[in-house]
N, CA and C atoms as a LAMMPS dump frame, in Angstrom:
ITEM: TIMESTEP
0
ITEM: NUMBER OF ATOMS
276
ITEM: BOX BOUNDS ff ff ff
-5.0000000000000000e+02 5.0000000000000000e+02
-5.0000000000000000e+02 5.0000000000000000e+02
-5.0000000000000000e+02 5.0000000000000000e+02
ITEM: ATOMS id mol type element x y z
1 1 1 N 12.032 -184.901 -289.568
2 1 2 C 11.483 -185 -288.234
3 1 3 C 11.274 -183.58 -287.707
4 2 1 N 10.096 -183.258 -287.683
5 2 2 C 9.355 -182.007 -286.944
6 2 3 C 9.067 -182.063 -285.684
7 3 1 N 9.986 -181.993 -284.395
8 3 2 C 9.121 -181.843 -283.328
9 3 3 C 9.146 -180.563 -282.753
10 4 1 N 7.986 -179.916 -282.228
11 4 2 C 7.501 -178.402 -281.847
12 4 3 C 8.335 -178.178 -280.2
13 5 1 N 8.832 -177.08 -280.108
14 5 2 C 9.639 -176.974 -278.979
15 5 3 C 9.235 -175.514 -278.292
16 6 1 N 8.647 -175.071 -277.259
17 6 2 C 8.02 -173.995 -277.004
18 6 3 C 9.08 -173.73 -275.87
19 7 1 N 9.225 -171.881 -275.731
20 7 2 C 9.701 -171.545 -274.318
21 7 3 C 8.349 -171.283 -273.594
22 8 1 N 7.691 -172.297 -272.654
23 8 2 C 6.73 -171.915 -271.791
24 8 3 C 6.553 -170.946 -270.81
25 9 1 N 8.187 -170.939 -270.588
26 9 2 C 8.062 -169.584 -269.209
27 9 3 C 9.211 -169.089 -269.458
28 10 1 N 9.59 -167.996 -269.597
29 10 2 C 10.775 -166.963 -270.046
30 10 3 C 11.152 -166.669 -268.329
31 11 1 N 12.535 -166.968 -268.413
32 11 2 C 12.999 -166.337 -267.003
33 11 3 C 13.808 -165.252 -266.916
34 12 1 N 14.92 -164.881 -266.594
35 12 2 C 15.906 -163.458 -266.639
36 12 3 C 16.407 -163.862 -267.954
37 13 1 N 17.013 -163.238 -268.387
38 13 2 C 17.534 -163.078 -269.825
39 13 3 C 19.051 -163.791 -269.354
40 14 1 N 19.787 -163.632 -268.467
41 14 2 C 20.724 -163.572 -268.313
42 14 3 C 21.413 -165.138 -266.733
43 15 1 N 19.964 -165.452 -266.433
44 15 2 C 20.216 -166.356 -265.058
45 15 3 C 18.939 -167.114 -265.34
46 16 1 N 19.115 -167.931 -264.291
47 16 2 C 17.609 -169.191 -264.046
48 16 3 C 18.649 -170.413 -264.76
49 17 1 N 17.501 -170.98 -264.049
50 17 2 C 17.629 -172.702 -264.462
51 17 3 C 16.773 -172.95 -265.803
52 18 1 N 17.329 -173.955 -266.381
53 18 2 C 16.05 -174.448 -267.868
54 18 3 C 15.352 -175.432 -267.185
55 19 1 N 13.902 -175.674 -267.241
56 19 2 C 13.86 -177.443 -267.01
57 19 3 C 13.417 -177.806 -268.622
58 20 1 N 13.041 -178.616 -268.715
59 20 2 C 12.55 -179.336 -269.725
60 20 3 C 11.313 -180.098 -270.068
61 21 1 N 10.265 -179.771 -269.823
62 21 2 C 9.117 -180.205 -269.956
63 21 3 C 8.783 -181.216 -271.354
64 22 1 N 8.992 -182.728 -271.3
65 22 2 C 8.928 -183.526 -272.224
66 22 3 C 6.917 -184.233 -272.449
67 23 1 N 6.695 -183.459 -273.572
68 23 2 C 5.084 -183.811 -273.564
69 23 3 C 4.891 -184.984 -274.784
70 24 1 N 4.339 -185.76 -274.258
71 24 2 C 3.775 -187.41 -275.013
72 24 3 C 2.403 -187.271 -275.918
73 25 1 N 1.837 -185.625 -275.16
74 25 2 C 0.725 -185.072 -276.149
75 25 3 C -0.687 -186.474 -275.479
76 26 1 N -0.901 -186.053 -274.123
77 26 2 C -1.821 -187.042 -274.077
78 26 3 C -1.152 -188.705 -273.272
79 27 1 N -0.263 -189.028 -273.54
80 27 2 C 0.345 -190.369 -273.015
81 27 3 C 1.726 -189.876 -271.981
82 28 1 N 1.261 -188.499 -271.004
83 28 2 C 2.205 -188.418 -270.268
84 28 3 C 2.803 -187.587 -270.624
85 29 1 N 3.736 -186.838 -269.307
86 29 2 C 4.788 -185.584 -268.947
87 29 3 C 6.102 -186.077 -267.819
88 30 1 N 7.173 -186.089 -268.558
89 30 2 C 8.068 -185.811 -267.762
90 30 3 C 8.861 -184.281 -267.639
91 31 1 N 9.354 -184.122 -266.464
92 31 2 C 10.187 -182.903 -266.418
93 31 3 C 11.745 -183.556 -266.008
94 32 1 N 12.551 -182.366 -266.897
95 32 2 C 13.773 -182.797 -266.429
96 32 3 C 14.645 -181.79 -265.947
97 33 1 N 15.634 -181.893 -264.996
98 33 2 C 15.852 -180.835 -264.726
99 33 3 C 17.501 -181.026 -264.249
100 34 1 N 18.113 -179.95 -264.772
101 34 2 C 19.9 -179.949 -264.919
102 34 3 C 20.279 -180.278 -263.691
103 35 1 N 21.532 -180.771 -263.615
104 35 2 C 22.478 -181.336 -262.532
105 35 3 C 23.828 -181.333 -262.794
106 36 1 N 24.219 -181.58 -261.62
107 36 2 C 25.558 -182.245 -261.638
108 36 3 C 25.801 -183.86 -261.353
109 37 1 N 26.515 -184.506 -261.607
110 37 2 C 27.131 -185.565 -261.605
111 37 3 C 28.232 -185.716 -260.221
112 38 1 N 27.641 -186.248 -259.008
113 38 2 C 28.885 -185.864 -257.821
114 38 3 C 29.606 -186.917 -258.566
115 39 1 N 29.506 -187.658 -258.843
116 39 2 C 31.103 -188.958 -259.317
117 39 3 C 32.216 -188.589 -260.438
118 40 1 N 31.131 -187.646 -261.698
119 40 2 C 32.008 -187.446 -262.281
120 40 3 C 32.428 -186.18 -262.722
121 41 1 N 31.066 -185.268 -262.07
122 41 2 C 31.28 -183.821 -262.478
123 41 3 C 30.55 -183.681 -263.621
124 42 1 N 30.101 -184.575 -264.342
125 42 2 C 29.524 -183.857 -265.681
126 42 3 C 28.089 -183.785 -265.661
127 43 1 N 27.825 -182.458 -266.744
128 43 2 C 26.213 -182.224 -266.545
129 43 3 C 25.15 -183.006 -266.328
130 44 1 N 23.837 -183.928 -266.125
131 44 2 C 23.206 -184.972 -266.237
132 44 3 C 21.964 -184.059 -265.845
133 45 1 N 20.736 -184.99 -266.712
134 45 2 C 19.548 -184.697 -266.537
135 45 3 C 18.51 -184.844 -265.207
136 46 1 N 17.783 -184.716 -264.455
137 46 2 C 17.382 -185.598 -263.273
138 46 3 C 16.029 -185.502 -263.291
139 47 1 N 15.14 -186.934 -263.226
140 47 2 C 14.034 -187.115 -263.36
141 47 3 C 12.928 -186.198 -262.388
142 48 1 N 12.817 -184.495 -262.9
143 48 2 C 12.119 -183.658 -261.511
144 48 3 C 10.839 -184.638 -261.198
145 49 1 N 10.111 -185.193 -261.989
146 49 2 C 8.74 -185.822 -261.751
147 49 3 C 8.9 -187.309 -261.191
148 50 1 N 9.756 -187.578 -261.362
149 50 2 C 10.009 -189.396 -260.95
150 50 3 C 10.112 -190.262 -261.97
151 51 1 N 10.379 -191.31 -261.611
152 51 2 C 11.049 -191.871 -262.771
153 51 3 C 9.89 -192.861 -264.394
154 52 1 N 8.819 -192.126 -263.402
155 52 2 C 7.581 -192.584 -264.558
156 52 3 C 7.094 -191.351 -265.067
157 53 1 N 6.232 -191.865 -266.449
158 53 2 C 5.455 -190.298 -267.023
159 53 3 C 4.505 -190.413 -265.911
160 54 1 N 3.768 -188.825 -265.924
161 54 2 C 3.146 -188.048 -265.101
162 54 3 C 1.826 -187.571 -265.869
163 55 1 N 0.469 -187.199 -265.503
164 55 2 C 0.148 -186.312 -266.291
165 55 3 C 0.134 -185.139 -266.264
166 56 1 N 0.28 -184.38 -267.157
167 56 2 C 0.367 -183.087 -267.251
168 56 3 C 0.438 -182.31 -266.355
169 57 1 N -1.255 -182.151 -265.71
170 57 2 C -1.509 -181.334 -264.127
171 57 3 C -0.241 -181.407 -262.965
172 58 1 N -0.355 -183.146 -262.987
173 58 2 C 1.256 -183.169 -262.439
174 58 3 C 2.575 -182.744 -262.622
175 59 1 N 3.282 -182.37 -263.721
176 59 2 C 4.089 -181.677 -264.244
177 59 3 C 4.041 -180.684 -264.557
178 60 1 N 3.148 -179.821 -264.552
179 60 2 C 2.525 -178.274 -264.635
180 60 3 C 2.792 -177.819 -262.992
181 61 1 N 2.199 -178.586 -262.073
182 61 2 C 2.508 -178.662 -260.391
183 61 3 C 4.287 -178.418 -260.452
184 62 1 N 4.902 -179.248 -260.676
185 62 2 C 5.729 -179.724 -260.45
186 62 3 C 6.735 -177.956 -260.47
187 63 1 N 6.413 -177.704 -262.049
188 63 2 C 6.832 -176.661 -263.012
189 63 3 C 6.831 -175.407 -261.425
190 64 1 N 5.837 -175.077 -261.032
191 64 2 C 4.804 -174.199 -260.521
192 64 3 C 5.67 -174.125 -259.082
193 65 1 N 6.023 -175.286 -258.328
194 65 2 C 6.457 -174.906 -257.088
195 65 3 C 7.993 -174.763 -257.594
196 66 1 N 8.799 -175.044 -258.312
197 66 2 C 10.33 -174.596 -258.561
198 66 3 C 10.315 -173.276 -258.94
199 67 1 N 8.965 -173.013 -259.332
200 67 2 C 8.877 -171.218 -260.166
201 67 3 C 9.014 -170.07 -258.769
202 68 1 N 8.368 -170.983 -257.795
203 68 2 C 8.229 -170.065 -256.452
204 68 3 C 9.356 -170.504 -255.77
205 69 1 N 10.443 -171.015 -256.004
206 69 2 C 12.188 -170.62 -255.372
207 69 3 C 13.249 -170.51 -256.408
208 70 1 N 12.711 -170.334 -257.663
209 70 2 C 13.611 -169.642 -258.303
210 70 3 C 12.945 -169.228 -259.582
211 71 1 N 12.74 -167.772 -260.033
212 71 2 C 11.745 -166.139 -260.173
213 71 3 C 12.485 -166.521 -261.631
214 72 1 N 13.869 -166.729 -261.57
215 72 2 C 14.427 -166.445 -262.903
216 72 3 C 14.422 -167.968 -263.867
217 73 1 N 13.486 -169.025 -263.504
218 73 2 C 13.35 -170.202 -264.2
219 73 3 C 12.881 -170.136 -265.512
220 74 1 N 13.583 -170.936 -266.409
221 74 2 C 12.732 -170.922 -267.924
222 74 3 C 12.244 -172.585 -267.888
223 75 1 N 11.199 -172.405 -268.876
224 75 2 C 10.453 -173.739 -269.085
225 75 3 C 10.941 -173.88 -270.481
226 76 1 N 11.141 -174.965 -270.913
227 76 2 C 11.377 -175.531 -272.411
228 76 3 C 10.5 -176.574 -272.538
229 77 1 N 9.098 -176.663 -273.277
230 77 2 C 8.454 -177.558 -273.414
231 77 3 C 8.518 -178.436 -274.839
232 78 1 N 8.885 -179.763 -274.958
233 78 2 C 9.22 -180.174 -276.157
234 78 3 C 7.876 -181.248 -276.197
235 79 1 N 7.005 -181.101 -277.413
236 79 2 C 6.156 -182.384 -277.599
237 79 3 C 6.709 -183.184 -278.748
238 80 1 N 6.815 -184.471 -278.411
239 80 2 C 7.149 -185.64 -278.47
240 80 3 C 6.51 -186.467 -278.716
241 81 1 N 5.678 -187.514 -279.179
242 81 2 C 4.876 -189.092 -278.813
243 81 3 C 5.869 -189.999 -278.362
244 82 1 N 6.96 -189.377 -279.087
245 82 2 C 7.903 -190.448 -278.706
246 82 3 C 8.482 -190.447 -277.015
247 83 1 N 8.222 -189.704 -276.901
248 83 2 C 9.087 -189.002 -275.127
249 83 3 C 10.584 -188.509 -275.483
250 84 1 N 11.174 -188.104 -276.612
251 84 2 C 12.511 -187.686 -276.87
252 84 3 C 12.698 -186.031 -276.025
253 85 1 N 13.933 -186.265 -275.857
254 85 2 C 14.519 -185.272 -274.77
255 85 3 C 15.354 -184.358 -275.424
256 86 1 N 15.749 -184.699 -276.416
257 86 2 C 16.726 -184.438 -276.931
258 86 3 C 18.198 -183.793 -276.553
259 87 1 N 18.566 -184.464 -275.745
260 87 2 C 19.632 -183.754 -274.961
261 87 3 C 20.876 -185.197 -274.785
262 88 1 N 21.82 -184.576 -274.797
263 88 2 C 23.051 -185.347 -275.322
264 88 3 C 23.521 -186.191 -273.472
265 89 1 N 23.459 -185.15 -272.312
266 89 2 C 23.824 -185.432 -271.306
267 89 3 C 23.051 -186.635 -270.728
268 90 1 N 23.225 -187.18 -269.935
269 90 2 C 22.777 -188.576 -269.356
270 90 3 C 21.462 -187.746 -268.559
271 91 1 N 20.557 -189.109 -268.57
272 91 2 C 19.196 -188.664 -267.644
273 91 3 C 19.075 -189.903 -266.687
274 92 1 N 18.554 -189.098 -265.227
275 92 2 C 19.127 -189.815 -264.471
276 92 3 C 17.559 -189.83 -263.568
């Protein structure tokens, strides 16, 4: 299993948030973006786009206004058909 995983936007070397840009390649974009868990404390994913795929433009938007309140953001774009996230923490 080959799936292509790009850093779209490089932020400080050392700070920023990751999001996760999940691409369907054509059938939709979700973004996901780190959290906390108030109940239990543990890391969890959170649907930045809503809880349906998006297209692209929309999740490129999305990408674009978090970039303008926080300078040191990285993008991780993973394409998928499948929509896999690959991330172990809960998505919420």
């Amino acid at each position: 299993m080959n799936v292509p995983v790009m850093v779209t936007r490089r932020g400080d070397a050392t700070a920023g948030v990751v999001l996760l840009k999940i691409n369907r390649l054509g059938d939709g974009c979700m973004v996901l973006s780190p959290s906390t868990s108030l109940e239990s404390g543990a890391r969890i994913w959170l649907r930045g786009t809503g809880p349906d795929w998006v297209d692209e433009s929309t999740a490129d938007e999305f990408i674009e206004r978090q970039a303008r309140f926080d300078t040191d953001l990285w993008v991780l774009e993973i394409e998928d058909r499948e929509g896999r996230a690959f991330v172990e923490e809960k998505i919420e």
